[in-house]
PyMOL Python script that loads the backbone (N, CA, C, O; Angstrom):
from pymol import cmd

cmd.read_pdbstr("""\
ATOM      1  N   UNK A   1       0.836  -1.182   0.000  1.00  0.00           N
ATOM      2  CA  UNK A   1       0.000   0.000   0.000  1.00  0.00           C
ATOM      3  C   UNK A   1       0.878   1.241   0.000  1.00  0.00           C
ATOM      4  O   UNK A   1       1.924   1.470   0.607  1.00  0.00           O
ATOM      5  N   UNK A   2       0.086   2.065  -0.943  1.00  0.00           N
ATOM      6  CA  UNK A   2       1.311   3.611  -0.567  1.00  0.00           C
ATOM      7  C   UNK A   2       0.826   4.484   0.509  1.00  0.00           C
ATOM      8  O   UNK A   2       0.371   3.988   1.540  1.00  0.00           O
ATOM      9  N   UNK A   3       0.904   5.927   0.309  1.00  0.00           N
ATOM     10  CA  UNK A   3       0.863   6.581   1.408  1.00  0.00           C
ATOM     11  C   UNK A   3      -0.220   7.073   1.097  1.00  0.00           C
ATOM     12  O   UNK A   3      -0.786   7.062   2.191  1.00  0.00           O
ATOM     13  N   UNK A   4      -0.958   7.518   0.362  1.00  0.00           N
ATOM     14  CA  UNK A   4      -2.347   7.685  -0.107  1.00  0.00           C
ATOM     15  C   UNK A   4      -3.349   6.588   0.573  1.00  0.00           C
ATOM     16  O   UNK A   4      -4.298   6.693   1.351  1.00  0.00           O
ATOM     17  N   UNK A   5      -2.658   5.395  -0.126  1.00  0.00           N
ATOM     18  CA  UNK A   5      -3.856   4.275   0.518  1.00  0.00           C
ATOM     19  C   UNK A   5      -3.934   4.554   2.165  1.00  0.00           C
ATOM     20  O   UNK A   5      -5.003   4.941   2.636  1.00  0.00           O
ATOM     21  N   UNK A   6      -2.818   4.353   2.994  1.00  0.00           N
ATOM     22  CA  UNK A   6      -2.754   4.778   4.571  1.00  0.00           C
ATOM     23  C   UNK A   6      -3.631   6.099   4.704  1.00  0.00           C
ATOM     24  O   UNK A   6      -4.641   5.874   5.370  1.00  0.00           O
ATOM     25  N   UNK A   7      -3.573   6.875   4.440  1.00  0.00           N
ATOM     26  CA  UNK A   7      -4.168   8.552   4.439  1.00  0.00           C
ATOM     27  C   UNK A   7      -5.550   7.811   4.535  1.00  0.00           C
ATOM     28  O   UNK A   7      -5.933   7.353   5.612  1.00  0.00           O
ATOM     29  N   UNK A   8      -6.452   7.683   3.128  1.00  0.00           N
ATOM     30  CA  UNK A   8      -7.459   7.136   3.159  1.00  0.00           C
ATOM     31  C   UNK A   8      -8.232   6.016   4.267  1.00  0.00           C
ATOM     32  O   UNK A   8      -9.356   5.780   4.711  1.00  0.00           O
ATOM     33  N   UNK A   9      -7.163   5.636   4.351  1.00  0.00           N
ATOM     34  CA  UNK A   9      -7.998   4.370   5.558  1.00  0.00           C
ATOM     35  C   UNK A   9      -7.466   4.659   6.730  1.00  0.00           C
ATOM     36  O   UNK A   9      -7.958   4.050   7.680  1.00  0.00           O
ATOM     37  N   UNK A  10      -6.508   5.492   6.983  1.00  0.00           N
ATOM     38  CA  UNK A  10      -6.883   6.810   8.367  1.00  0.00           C
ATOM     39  C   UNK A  10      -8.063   7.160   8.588  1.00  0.00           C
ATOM     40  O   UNK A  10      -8.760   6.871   9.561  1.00  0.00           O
ATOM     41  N   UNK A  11      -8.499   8.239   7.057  1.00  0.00           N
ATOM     42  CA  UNK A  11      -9.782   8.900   7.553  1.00  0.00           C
ATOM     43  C   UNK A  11     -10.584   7.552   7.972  1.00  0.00           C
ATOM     44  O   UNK A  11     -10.700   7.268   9.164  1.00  0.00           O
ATOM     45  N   UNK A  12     -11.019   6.904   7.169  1.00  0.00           N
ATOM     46  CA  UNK A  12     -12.017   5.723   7.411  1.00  0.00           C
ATOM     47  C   UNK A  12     -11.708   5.430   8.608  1.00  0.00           C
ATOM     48  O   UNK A  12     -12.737   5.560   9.270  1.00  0.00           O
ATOM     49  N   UNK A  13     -10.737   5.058   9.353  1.00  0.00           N
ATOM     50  CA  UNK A  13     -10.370   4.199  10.744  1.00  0.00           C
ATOM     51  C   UNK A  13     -10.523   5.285  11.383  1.00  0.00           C
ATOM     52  O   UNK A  13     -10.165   4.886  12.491  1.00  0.00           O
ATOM     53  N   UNK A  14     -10.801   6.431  11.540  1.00  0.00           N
ATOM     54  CA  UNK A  14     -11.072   7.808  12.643  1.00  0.00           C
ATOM     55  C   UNK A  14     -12.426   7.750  12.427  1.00  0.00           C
ATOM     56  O   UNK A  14     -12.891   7.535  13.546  1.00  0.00           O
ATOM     57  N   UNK A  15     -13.269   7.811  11.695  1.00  0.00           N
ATOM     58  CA  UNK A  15     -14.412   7.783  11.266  1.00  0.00           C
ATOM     59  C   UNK A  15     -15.084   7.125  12.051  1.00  0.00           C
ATOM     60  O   UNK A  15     -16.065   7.627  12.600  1.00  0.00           O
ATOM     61  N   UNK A  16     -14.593   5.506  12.336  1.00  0.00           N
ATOM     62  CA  UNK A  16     -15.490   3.783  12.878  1.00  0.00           C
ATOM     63  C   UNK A  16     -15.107   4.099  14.669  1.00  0.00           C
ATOM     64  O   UNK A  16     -15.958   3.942  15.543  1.00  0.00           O
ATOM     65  N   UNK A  17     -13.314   4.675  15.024  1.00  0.00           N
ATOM     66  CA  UNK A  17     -13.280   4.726  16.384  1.00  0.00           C
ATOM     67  C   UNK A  17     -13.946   5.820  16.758  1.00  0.00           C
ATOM     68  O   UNK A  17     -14.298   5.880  17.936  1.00  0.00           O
ATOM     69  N   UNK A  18     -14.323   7.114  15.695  1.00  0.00           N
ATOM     70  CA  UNK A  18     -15.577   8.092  16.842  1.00  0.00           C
ATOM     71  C   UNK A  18     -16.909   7.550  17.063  1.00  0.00           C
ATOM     72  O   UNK A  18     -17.621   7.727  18.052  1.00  0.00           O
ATOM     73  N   UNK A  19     -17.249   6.614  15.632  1.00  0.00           N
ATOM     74  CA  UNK A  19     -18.430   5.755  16.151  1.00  0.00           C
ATOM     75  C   UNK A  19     -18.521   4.909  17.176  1.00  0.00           C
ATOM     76  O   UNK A  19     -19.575   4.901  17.811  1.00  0.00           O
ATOM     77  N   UNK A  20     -17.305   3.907  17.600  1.00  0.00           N
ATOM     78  CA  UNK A  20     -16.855   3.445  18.524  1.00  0.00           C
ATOM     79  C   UNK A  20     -16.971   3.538  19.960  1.00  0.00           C
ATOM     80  O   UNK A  20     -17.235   2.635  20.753  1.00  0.00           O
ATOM     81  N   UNK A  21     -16.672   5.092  20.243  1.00  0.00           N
ATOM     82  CA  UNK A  21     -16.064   5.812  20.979  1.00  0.00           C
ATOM     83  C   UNK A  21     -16.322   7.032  21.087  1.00  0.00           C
ATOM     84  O   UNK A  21     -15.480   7.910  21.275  1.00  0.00           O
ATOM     85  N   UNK A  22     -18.177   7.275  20.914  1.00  0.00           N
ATOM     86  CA  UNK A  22     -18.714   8.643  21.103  1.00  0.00           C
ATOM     87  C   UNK A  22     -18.338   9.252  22.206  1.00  0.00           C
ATOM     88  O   UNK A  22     -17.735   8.759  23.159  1.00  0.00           O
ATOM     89  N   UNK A  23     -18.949  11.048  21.965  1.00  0.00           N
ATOM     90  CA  UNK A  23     -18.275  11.623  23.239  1.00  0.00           C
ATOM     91  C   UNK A  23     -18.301  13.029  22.250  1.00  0.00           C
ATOM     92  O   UNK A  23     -18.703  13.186  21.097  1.00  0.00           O
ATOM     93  N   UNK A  24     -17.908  13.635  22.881  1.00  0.00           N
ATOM     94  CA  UNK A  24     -16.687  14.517  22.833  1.00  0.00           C
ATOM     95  C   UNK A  24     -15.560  14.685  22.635  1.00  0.00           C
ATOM     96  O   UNK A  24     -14.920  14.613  23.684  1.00  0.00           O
ATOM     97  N   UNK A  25     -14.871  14.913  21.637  1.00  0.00           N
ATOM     98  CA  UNK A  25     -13.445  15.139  20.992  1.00  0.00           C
ATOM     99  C   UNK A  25     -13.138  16.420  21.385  1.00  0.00           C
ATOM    100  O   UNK A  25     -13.762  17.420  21.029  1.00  0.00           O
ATOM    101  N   UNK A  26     -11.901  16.395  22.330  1.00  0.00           N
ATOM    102  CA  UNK A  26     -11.504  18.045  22.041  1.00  0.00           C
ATOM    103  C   UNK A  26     -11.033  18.411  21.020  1.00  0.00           C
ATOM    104  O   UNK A  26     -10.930  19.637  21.008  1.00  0.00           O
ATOM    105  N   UNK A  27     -10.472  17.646  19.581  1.00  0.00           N
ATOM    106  CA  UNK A  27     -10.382  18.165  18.773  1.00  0.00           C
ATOM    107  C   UNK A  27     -11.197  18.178  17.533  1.00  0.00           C
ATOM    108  O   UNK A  27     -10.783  17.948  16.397  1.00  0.00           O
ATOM    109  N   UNK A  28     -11.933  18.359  17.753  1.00  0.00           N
ATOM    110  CA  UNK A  28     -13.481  18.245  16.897  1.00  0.00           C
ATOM    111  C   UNK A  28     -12.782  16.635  15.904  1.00  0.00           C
ATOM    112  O   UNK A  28     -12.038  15.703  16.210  1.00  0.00           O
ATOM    113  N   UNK A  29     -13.665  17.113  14.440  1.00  0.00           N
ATOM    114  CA  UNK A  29     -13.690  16.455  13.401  1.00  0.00           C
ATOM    115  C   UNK A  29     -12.321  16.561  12.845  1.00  0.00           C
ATOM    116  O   UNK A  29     -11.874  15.458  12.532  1.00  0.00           O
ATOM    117  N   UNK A  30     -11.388  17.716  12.590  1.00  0.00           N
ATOM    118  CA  UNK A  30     -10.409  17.477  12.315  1.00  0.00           C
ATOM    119  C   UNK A  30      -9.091  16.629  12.886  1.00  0.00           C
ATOM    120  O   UNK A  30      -8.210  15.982  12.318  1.00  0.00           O
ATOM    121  N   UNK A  31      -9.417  16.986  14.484  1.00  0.00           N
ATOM    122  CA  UNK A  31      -8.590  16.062  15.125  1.00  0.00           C
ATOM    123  C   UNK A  31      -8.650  14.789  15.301  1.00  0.00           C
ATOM    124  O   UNK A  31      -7.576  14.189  15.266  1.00  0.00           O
ATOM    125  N   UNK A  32      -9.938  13.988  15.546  1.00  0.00           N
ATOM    126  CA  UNK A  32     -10.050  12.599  14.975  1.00  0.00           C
ATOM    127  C   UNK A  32      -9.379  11.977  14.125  1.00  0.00           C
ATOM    128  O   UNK A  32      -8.659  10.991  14.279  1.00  0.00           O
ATOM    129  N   UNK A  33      -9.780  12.954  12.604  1.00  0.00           N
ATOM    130  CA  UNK A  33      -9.338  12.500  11.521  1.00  0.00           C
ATOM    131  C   UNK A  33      -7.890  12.122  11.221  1.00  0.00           C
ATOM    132  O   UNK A  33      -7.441  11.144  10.623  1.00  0.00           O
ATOM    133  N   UNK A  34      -7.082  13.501  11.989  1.00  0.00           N
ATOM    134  CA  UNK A  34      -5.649  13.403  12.746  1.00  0.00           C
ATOM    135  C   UNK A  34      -5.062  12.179  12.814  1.00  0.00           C
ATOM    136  O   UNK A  34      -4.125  11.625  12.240  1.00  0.00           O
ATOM    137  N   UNK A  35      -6.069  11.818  13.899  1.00  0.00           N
ATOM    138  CA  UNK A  35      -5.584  10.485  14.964  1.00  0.00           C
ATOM    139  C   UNK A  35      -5.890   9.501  14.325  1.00  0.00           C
ATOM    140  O   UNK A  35      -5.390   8.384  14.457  1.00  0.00           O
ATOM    141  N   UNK A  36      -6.725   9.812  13.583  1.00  0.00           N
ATOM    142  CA  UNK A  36      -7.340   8.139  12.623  1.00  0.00           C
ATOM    143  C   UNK A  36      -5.926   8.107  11.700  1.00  0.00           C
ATOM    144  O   UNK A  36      -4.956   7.458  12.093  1.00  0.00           O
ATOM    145  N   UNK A  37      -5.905   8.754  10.627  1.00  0.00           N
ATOM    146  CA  UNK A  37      -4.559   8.812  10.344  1.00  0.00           C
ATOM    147  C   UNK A  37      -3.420   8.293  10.828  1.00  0.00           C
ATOM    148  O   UNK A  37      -2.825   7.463  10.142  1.00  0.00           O
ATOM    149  N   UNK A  38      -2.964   8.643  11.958  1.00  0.00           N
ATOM    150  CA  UNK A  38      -1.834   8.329  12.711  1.00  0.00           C
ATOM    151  C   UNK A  38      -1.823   7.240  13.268  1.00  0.00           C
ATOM    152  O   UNK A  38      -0.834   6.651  13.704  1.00  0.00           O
ATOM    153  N   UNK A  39      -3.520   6.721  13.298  1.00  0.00           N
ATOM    154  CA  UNK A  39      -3.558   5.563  14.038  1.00  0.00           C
ATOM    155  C   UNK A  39      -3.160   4.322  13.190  1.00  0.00           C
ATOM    156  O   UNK A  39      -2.497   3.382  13.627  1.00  0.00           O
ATOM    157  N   UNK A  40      -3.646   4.431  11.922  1.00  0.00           N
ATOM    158  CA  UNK A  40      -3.418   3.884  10.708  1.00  0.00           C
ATOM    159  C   UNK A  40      -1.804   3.198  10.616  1.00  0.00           C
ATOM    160  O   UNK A  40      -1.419   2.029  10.636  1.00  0.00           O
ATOM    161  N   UNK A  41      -1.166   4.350  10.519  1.00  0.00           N
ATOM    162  CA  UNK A  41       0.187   4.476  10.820  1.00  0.00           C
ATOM    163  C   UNK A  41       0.621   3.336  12.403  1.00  0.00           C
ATOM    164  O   UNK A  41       1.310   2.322  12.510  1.00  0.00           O
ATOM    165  N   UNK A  42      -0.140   4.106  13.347  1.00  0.00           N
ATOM    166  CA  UNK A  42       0.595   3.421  14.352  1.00  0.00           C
ATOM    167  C   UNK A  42       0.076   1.268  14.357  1.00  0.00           C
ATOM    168  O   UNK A  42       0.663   0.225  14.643  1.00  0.00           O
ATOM    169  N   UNK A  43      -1.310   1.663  13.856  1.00  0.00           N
ATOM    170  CA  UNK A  43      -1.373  -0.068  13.775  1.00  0.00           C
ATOM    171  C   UNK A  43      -0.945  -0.666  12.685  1.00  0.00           C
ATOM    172  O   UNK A  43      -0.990  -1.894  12.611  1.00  0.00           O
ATOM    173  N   UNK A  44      -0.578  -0.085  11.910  1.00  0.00           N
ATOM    174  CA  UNK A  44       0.440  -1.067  10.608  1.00  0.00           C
ATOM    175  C   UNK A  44       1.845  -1.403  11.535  1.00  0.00           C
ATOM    176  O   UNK A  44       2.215  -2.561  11.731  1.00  0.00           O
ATOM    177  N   UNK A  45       2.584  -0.178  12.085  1.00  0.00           N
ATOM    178  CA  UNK A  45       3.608  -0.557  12.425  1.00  0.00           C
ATOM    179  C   UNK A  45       3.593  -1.537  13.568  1.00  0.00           C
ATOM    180  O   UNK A  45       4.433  -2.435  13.514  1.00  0.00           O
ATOM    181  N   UNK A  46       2.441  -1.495  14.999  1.00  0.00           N
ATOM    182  CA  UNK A  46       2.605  -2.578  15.675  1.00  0.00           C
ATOM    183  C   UNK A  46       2.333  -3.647  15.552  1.00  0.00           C
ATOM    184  O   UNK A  46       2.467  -4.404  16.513  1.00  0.00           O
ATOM    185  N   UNK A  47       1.846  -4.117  14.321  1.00  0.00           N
ATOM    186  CA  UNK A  47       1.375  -5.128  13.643  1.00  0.00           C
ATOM    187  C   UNK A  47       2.471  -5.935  13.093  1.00  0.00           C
ATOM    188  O   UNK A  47       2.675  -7.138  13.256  1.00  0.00           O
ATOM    189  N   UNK A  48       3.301  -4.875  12.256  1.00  0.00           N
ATOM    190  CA  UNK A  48       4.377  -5.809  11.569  1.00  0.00           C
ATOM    191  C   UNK A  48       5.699  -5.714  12.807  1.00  0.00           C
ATOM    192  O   UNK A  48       6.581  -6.573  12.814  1.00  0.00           O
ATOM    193  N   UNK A  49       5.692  -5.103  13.344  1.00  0.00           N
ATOM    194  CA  UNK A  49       6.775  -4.886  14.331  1.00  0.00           C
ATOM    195  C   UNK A  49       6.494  -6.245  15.611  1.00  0.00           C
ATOM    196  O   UNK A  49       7.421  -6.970  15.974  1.00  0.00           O
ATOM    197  N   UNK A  50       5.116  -6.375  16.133  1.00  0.00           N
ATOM    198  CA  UNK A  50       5.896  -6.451  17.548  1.00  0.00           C
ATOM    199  C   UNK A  50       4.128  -8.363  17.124  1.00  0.00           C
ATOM    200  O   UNK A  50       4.198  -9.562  17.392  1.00  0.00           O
ATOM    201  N   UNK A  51       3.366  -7.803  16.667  1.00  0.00           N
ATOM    202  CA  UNK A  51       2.677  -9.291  15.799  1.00  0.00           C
ATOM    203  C   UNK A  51       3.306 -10.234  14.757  1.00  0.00           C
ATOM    204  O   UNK A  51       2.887 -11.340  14.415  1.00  0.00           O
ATOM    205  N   UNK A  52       4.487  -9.519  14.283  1.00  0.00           N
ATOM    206  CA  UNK A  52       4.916 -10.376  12.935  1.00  0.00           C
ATOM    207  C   UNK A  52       4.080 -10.571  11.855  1.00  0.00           C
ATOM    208  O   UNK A  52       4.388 -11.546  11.169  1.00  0.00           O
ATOM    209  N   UNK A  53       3.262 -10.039  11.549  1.00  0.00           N
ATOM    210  CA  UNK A  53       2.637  -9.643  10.529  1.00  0.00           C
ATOM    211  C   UNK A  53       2.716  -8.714   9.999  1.00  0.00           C
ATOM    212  O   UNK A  53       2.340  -7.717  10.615  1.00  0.00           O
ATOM    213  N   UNK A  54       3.096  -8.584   8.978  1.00  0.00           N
ATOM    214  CA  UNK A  54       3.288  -7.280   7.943  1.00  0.00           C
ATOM    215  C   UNK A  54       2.258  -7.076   7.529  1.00  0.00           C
ATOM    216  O   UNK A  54       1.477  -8.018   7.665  1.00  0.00           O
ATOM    217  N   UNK A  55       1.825  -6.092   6.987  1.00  0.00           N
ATOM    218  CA  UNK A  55       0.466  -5.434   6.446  1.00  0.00           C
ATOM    219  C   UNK A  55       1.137  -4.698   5.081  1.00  0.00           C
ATOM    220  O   UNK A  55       1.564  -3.554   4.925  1.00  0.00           O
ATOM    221  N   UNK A  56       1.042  -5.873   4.142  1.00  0.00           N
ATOM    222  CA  UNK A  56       1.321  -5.364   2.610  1.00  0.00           C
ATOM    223  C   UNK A  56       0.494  -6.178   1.794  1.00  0.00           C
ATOM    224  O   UNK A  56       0.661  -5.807   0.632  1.00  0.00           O
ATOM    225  N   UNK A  57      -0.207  -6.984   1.843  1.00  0.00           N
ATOM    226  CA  UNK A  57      -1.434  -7.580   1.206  1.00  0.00           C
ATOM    227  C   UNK A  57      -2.293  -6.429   0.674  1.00  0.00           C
ATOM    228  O   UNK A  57      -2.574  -6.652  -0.504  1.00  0.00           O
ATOM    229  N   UNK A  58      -2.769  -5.370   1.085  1.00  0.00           N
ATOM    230  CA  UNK A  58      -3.577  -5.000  -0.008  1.00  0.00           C
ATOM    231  C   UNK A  58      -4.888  -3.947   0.900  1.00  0.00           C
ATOM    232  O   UNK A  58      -5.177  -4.416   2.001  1.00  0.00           O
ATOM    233  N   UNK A  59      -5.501  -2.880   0.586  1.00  0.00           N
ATOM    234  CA  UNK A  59      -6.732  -2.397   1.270  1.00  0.00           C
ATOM    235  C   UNK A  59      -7.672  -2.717   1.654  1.00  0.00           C
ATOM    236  O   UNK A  59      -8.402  -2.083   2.415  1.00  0.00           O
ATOM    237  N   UNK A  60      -7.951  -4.399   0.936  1.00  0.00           N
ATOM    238  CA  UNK A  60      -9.223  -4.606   1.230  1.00  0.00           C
ATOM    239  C   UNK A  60      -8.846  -5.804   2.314  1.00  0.00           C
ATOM    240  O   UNK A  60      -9.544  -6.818   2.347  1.00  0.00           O
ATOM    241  N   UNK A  61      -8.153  -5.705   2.853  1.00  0.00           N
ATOM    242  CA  UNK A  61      -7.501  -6.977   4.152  1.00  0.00           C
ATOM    243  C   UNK A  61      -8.285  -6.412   5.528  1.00  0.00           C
ATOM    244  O   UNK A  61      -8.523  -5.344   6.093  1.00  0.00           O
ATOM    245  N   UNK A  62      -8.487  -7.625   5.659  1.00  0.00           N
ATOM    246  CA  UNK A  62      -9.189  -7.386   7.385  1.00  0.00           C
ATOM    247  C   UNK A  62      -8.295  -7.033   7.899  1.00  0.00           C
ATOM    248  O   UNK A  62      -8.369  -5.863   8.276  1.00  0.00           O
ATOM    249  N   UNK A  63      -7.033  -7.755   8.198  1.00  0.00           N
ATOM    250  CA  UNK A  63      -5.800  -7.177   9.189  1.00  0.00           C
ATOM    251  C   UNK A  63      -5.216  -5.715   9.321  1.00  0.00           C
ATOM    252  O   UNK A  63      -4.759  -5.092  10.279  1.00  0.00           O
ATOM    253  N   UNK A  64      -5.415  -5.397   7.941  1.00  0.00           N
ATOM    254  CA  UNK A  64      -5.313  -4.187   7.640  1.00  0.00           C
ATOM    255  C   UNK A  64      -6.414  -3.191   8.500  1.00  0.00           C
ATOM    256  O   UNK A  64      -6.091  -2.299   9.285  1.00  0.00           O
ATOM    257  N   UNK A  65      -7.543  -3.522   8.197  1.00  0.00           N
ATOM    258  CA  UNK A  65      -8.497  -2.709   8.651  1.00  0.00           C
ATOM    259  C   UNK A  65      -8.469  -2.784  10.191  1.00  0.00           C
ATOM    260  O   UNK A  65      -8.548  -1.751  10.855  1.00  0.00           O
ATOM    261  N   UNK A  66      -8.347  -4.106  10.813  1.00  0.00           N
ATOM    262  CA  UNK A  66      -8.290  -4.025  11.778  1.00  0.00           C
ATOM    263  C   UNK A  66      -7.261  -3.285  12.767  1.00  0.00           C
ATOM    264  O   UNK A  66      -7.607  -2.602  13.732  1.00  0.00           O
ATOM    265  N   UNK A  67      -5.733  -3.573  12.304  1.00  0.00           N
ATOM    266  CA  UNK A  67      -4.378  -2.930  12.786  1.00  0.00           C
ATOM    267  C   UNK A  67      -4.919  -1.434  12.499  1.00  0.00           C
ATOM    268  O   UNK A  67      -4.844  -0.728  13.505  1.00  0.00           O
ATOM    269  N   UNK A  68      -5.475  -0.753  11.299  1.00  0.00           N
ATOM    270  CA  UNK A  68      -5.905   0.711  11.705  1.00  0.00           C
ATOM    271  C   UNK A  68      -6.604   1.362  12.919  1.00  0.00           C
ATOM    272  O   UNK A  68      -6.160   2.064  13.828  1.00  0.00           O
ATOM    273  N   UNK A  69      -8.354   0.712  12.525  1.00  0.00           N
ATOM    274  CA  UNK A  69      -8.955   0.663  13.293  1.00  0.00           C
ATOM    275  C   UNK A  69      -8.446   0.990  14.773  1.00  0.00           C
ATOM    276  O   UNK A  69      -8.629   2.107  15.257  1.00  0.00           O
ATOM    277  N   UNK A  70      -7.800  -0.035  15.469  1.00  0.00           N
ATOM    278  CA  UNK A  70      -7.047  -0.404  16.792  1.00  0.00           C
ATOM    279  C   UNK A  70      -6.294   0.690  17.066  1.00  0.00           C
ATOM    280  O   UNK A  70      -6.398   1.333  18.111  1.00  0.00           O
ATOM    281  N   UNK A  71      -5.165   1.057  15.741  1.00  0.00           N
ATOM    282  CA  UNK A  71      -4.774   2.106  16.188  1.00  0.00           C
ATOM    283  C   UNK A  71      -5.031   2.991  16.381  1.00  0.00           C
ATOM    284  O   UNK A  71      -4.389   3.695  17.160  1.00  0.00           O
ATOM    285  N   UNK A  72      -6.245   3.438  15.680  1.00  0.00           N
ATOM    286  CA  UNK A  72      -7.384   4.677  16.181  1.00  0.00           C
ATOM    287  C   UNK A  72      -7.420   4.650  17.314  1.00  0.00           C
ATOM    288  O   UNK A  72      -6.825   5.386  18.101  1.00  0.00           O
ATOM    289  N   UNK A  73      -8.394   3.472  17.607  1.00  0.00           N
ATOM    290  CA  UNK A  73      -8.708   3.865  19.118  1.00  0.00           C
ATOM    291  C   UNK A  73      -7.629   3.671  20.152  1.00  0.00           C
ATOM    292  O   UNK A  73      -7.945   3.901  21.320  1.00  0.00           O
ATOM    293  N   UNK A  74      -6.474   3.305  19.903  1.00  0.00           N
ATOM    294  CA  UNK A  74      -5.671   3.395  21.001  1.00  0.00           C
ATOM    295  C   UNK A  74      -5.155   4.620  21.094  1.00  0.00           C
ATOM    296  O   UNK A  74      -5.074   5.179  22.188  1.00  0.00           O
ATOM    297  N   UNK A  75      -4.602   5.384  19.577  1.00  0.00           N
ATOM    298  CA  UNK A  75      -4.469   6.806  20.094  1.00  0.00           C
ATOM    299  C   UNK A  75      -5.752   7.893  20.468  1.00  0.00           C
ATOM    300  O   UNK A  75      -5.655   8.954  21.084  1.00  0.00           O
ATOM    301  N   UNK A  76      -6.700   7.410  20.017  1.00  0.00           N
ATOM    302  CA  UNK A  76      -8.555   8.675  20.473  1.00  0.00           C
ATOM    303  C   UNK A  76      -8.236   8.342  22.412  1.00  0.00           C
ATOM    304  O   UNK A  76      -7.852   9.088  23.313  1.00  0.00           O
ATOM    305  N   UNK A  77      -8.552   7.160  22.387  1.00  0.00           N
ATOM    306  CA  UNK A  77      -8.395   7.249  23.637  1.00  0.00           C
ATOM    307  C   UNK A  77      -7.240   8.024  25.018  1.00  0.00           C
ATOM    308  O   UNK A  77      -7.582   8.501  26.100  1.00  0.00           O
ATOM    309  N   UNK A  78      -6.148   7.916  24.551  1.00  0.00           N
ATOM    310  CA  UNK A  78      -5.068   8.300  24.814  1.00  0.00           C
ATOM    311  C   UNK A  78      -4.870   9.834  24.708  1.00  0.00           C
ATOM    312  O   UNK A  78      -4.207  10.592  25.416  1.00  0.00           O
ATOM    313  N   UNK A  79      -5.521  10.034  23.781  1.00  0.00           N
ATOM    314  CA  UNK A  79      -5.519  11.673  23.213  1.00  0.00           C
ATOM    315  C   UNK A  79      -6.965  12.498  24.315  1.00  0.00           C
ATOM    316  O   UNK A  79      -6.998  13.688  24.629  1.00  0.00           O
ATOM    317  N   UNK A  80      -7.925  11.511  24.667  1.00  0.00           N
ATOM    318  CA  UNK A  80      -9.107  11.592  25.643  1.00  0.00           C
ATOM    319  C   UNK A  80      -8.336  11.870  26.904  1.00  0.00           C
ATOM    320  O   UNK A  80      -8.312  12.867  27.626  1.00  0.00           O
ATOM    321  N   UNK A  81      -7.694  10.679  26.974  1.00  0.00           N
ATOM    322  CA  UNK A  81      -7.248  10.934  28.678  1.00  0.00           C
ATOM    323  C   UNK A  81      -5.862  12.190  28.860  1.00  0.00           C
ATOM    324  O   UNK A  81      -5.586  12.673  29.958  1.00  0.00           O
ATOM    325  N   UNK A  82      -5.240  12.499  27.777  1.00  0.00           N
ATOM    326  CA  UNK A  82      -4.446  13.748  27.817  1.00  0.00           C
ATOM    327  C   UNK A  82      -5.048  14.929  27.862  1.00  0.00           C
ATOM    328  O   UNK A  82      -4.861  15.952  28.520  1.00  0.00           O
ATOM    329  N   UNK A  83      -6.014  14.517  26.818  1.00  0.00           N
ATOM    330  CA  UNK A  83      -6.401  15.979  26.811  1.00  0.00           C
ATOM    331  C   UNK A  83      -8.099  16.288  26.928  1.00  0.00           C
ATOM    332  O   UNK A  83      -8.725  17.205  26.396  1.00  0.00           O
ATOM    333  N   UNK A  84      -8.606  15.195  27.812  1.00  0.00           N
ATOM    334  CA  UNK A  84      -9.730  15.474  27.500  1.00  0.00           C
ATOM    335  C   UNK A  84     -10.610  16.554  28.011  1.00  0.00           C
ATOM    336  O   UNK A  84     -11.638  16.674  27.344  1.00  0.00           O
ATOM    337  N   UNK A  85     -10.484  17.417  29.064  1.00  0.00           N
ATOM    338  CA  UNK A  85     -10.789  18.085  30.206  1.00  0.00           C
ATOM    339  C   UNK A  85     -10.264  19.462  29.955  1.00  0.00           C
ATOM    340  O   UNK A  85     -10.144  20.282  30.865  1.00  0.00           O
ATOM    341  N   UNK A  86      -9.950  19.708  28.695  1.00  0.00           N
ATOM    342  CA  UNK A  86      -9.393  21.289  28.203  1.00  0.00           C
ATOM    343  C   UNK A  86     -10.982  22.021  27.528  1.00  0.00           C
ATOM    344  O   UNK A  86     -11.125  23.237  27.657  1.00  0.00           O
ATOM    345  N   UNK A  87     -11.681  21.504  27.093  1.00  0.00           N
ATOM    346  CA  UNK A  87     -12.963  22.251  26.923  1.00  0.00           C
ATOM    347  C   UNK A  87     -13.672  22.852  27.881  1.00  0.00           C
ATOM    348  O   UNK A  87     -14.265  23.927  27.800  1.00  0.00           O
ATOM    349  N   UNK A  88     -13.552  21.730  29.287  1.00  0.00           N
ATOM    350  CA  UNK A  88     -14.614  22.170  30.068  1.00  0.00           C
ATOM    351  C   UNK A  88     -14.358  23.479  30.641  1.00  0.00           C
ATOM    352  O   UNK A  88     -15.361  24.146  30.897  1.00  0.00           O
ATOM    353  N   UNK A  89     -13.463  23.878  30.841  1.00  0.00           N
ATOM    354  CA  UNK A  89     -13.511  25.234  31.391  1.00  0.00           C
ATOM    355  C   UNK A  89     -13.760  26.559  30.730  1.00  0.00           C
ATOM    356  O   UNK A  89     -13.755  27.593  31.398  1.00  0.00           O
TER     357      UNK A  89
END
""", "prot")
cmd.dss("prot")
cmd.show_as("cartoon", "prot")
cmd.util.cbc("prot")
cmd.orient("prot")
């Protein structure tokens, strides 16, 4: 996959963990999208890094979707408990 394909199934994987994981975002819609992104990023790499599975099969792979996905919500969440409590005031 190139870096386009990752980008794309960022947004998509930010998209499923705010459905996931309603609430309140302190960083609205853009910041999700952010994190979906990055999350993308971060579950390809712990996937092939620390699962032994590489994620080069292709976009339409469950593993794929899933290692995003995951990484969404491990960084939304993470990004919740850092920063979640900066709106309320």
């Amino acid at each position: 996959m190139n870096v386009i394909s990752w980008i794309v199934l960022g947004l998509l994987a930010g998209v499923v963990a705010k459905v996931l994981l309603p609430g309140r975002d302190p960083g609205g819609l853009i910041g999700t999208t952010l994190i979906g992104i990055a999350g993308a990023f971060t579950g390809g790499w712990i996937s092939s890094t620390f699962l032994d599975r590489p994620i080069t099969t292709g976009f339409y792979d469950t593993a794929t979707w899933l290692s995003a996905i995951g990484g969404s919500l491990v960084l939304l969440i993470a990004y919740r408990i850092l920063f979640g409590h900066s709106r309320s005031r």
